[in-house]
C-alpha positions in Angstrom: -10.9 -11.1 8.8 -11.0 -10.7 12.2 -14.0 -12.9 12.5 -11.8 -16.0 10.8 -13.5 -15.2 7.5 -9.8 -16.6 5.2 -8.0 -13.5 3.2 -9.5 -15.1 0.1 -13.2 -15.3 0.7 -12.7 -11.3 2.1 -11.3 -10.0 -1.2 -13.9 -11.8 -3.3 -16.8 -10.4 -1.3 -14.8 -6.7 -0.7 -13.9 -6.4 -4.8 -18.0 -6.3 -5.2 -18.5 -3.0 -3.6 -15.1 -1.2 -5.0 -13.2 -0.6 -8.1 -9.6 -0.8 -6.3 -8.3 -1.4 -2.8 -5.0 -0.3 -1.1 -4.9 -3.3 2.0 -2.9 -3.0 4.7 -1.9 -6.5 6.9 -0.2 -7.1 9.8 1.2 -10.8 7.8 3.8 -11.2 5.4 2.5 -12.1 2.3 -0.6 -11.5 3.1 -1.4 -8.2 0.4 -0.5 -10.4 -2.4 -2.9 -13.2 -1.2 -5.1 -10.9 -1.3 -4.5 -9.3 -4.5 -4.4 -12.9 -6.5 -7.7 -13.7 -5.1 -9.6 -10.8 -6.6 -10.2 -9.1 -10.2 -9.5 -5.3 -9.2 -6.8 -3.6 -8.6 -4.3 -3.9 -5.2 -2.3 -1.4 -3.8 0.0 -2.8 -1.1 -0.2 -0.5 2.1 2.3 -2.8 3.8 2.4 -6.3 5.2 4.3 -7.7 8.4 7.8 -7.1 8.3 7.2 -5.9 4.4 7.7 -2.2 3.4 5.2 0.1 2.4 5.5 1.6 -0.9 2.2 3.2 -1.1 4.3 5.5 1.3 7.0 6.5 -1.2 4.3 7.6 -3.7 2.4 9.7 -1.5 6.2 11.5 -0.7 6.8 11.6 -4.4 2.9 13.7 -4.4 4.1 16.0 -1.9 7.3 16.6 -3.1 5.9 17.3 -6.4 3.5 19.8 -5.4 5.0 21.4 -2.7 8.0 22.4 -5.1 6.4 22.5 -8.4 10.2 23.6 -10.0 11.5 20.5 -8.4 14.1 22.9 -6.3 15.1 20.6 -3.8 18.9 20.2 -4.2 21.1 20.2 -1.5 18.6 18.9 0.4 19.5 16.2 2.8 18.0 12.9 2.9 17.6 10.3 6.0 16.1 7.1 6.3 14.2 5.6 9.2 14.0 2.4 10.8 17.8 1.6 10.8 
């Protein structure tokens, strides 16, 4: 995209070669653009100000098989960014 091809004619030609994508994009909006214009599945990554929930999954992974009993009470949480 960095050549000014537009999101749309990038996730026509990119869902050819592979049977999902996980797109990450520094413009709001910009992961469900892409995901509309394309017949595979999207995973959003993040876009501009937007979160990134691909990121929560990959915790939930970790959490799940680093403690397989799920003994993780007491624990304390914190969030970043504000």
């Amino acid at each position: 995209m960095a050549k000014g091809e537009s999101i749309y004619d990038t996730s026509r030609v990119m869902s050819g070669y592979v049977d999902a994508m996980v797109i990450r994009h520094p413009e709001q909006g910009s992961v469900a653009e892409f995901a509309r214009a394309t017949n595979i599945p999207v995973v959003n990554g993040g876009d501009g100000a937007g979160e990134h929930p691909s990121q929560a999954l990959l915790d939930l992974y970790t959490i799940s098989t680093e403690f397989p009993s799920g003994q993780i009470a007491g624990w304390c949480t914190y969030r970043s960014g504000g």
